[in-house]
C-alpha positions in Angstrom: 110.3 111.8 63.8 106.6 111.3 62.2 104.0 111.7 64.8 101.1 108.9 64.4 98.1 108.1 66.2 98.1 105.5 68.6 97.6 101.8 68.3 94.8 100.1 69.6 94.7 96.0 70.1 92.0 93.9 70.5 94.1 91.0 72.7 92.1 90.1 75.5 93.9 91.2 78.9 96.0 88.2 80.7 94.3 86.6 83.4 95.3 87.0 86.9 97.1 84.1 88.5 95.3 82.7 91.8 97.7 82.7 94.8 96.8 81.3 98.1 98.5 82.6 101.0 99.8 80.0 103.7 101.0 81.6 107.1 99.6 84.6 108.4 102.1 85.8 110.5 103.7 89.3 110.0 105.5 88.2 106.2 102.2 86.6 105.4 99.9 89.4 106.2 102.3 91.6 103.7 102.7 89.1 101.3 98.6 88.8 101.2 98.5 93.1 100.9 101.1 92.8 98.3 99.0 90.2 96.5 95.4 92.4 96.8 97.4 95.3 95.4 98.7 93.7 92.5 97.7 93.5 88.8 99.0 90.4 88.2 97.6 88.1 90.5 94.1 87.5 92.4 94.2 86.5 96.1 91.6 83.5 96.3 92.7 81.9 99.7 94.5 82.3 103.1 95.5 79.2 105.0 96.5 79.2 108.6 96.5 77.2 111.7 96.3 79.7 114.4 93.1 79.3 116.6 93.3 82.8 116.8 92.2 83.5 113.0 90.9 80.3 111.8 87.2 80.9 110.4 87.8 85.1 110.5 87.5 87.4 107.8 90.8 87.8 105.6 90.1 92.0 105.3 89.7 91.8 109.5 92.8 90.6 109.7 94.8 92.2 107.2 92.3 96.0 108.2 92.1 96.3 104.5 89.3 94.6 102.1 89.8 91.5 100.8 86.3 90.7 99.4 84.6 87.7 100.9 87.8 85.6 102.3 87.7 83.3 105.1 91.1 82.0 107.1 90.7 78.7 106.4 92.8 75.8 108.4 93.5 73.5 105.6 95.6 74.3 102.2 93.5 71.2 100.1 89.9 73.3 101.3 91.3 76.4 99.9 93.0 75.3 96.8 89.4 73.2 96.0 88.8 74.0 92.5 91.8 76.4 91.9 93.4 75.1 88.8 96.9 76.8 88.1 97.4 78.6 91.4 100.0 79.4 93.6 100.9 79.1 97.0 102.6 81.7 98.1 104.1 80.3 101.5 105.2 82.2 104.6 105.4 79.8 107.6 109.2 79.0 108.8 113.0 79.7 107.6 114.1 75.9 108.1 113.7 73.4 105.4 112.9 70.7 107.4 110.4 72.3 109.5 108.0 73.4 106.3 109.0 70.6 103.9 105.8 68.6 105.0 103.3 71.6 103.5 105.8 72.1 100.4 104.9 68.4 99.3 101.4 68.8 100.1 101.2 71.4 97.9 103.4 69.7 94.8 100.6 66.8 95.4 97.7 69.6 95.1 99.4 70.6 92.0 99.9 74.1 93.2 103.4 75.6 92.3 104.9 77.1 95.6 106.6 80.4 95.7 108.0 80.2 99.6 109.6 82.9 101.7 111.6 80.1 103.5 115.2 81.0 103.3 116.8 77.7 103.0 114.5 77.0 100.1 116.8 79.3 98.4 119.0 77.1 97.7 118.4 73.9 99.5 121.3 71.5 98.1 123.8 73.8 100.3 122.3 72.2 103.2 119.5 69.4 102.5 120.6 68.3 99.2 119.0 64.9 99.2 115.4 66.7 100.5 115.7 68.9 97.5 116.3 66.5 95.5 112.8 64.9 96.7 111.5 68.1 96.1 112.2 68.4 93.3 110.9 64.9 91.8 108.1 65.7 93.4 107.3 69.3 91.7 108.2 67.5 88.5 105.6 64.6 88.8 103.3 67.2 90.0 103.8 69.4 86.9 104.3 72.5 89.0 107.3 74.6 89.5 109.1 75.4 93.4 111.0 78.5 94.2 112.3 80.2 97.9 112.9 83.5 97.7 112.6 87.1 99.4 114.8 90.1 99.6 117.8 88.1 101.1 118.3 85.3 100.3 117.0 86.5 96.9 117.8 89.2 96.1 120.3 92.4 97.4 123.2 89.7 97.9 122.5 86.9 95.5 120.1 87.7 92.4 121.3 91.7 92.5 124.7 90.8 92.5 124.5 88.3 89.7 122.9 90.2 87.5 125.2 93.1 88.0 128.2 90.0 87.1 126.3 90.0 83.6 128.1 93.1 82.2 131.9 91.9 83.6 134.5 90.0 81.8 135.6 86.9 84.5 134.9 87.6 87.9 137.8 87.7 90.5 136.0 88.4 93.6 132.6 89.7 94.9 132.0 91.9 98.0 128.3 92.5 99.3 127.6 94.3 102.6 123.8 94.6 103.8 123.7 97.0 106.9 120.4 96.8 108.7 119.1 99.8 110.9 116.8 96.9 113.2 114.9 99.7 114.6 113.1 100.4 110.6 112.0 96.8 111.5 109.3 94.9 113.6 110.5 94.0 117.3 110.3 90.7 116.6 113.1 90.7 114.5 115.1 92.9 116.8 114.6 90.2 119.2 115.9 87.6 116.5 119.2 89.7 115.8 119.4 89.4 120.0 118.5 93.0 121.0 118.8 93.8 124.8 120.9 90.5 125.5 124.4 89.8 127.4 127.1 88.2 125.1 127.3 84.8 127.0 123.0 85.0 126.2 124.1 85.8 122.5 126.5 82.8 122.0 124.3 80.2 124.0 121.4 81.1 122.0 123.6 81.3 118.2 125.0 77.9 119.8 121.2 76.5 119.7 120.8 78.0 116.4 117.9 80.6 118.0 119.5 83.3 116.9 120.8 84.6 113.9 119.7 85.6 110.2 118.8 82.1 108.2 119.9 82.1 104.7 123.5 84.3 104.2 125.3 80.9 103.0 122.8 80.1 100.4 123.0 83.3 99.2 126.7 83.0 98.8 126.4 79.8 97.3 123.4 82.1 94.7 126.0 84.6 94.2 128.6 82.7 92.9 126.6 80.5 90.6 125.5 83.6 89.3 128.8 85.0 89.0 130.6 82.3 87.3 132.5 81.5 90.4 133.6 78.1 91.6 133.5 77.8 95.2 134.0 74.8 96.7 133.6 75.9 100.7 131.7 78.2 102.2 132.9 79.5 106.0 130.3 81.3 108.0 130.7 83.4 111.1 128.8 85.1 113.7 129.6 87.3 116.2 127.5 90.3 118.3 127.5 94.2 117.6 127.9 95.9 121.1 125.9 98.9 122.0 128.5 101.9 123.0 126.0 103.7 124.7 122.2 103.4 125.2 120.0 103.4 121.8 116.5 104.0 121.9 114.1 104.4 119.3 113.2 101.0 118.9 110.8 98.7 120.1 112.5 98.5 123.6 116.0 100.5 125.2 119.2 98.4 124.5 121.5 99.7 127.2 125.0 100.4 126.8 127.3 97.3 126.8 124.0 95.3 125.4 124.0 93.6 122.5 122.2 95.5 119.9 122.4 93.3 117.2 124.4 91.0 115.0 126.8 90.5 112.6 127.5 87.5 110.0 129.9 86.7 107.4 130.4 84.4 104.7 133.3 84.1 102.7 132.8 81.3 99.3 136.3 80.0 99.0 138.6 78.1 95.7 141.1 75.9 96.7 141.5 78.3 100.1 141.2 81.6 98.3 138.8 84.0 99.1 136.6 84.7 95.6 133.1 85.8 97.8 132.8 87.6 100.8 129.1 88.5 102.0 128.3 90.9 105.3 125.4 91.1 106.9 124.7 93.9 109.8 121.2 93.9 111.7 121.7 95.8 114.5 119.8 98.7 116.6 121.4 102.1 115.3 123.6 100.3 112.8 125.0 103.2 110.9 124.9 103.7 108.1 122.3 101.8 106.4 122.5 100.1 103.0 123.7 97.7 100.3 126.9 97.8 99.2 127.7 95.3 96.2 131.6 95.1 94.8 132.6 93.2 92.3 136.4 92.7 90.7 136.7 92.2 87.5 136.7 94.0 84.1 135.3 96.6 84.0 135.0 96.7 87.7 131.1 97.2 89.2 130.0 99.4 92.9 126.4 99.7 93.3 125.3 101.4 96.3 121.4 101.3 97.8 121.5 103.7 100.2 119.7 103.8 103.0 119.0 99.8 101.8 116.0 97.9 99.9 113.4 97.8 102.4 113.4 94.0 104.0 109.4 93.3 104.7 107.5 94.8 102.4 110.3 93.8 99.8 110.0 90.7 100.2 105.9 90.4 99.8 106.8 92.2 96.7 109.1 89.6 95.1 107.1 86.8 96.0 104.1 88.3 94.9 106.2 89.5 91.8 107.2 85.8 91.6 103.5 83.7 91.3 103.7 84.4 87.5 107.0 84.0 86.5 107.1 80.8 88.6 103.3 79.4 87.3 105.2 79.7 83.9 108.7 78.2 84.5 109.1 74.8 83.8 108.1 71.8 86.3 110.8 71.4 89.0 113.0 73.0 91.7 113.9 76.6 91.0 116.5 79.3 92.0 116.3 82.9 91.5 118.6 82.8 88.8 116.4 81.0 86.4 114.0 83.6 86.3 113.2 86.0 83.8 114.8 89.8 84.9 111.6 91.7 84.5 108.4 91.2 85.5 
């Protein structure tokens, strides 16, 4: 092979995308780390409603420099003057609880990239509010998209993509098994750490408990797949402690609940063609993603040890801002997004 010497270009470098961060709880603080670390985007705003950090340097409460930032209390103050940004969104899982900001951002003309799970997908459950959403991005001229590592990625996007290189898909299997102890005790609380199992069911009864977003990424995953589903069963049930586990952010005693698991299975006219398993539990053994897909040739990807939840997730939203500040106007789904960055 001839050796030559290398090229040079003169093409100006691409400019960073703005992102504002909304929500500065524990995803928002990482998805606003993720953002100062990247090369593709410039972190120009933080939004959040907390009297605790309102009017407090960004880098004070990140503990990592973030230039001159403020926390400012209102999203139109911070996108003032910020032509083709971002909000990258972190404040709540259910549609209907954040769908108030994700409008008042469409009418900023800010395209949204939102950790909220049901975004995901929101016609499985709200399809008349995506609908709105979705007129609303398109008047707008901006571009929507929920997203994070699950719902949107391991057991949806992953899986999909790994469907490209089959023939016609017969069934999918994706497991996601969560050591909860890796992750912040608020989320071991969520799972239902340390709780009897009448506490469990009341609380999975008063939907306070539980991991938001496995049906929509079932719904994802067969889209993506080529797969026809026309009902999706979930189910929920606790993971017992067989003896005391510590190691994590408090002891969950033997006979405890130490965690949870869900299921979804995507169903064709009552046969089974997606199955998706989700394990967060205290000393869940052994942790990782496990995607199987039937068809021809057959596919088994294994992650051991399991794509790492927080810090994954500021990653693909920041990851995201671009792709999604270049889509076209309207309500997204990971699937319409380019596979690289």
């Amino acid at each position: 092979m001839r050796k030559g010497s290398a090229r040079t270009t003169s093409a100006a470098e691409p400019a960073r995308v703005p992102v504002i961060v909304m929500g500065l709880g524990f995803i928002g603080q990482e998805v606003a780390r993720a953002a100062l670390r990247s090369e593709e985007v410039e972190l120009v705003g933080a939004v959040d409603k907390s009297p605790k950090l309102l009017g407090r340097p960004l880098s004070e409460v990140l503990g990592v420099p973030a230039g001159k930032l403020l926390v400012q209390a209102q999203l139109a103050e911070a996108a003032k003057g910020r032509k083709g940004a971002v909000l990258l969104h972190a404040t709540g899982s259910k549609l209907t609880q954040v769908s108030k900001e994700l409008f008042e951002a469409c009418e900023l003309k800010l395209s949204i990239v939102s950790s909220c799970e049901e975004l995901s997908f929101p016609w499985f459950r709200h399809p008349e509010l995506a609908d709105q959403l979705d007129a609303a991005a398109k008047k707008n001229q901006v571009s929507l998209l929920g997203t994070g590592v699950n719902p949107g990625f391991v057991l949806d996007r992953l899986v999909a993509t790994a469907a490209q290189v089959c023939g016609p898909v017969r069934r999918i299997q994706a497991t996601r098994i969560v050591d909860a102890r890796t992750r912040r005790e608020a989320l071991q609380r969520k799972v239902g750490a340390g709780l009897t199992e009448e506490e469990f069911f009341k609380l999975v009864e008063a939907e306070q408990l539980g991991h938001v977003g496995l049906p929509e990424s079932a719904a994802l995953c067969a889209l993506g797949a080529g797969l026809d589903c026309d009902d999706f069963e979930e189910e929920i049930a606790p993971v017992i402690a067989e003896e005391d586990i510590t190691g994590g952010a408090f002891k969950v005693k033997k006979g405890q609940v130490a965690g949870i698991h869900q299921s979804v299975s995507g169903l064709s006219d009552g046969q089974e063609r997606v199955r998706l398993e989700l394990t967060i539990a205290v000393g869940a053994e052994p942790a990782g993603d496990t995607i199987e897909i039937d068809a021809d040739p057959k596919v088994h990807l294994t992650v051991n040890g399991g794509v790492a939840g927080d810090q994954a997730t500021a990653n693909v939203m920041v990851n995201a801002a671009p792709r999604v500040q270049a889509a076209e106007a309207g309500l997204l789904t990971v699937l319409e997004l380019p596979a690289g960055r």
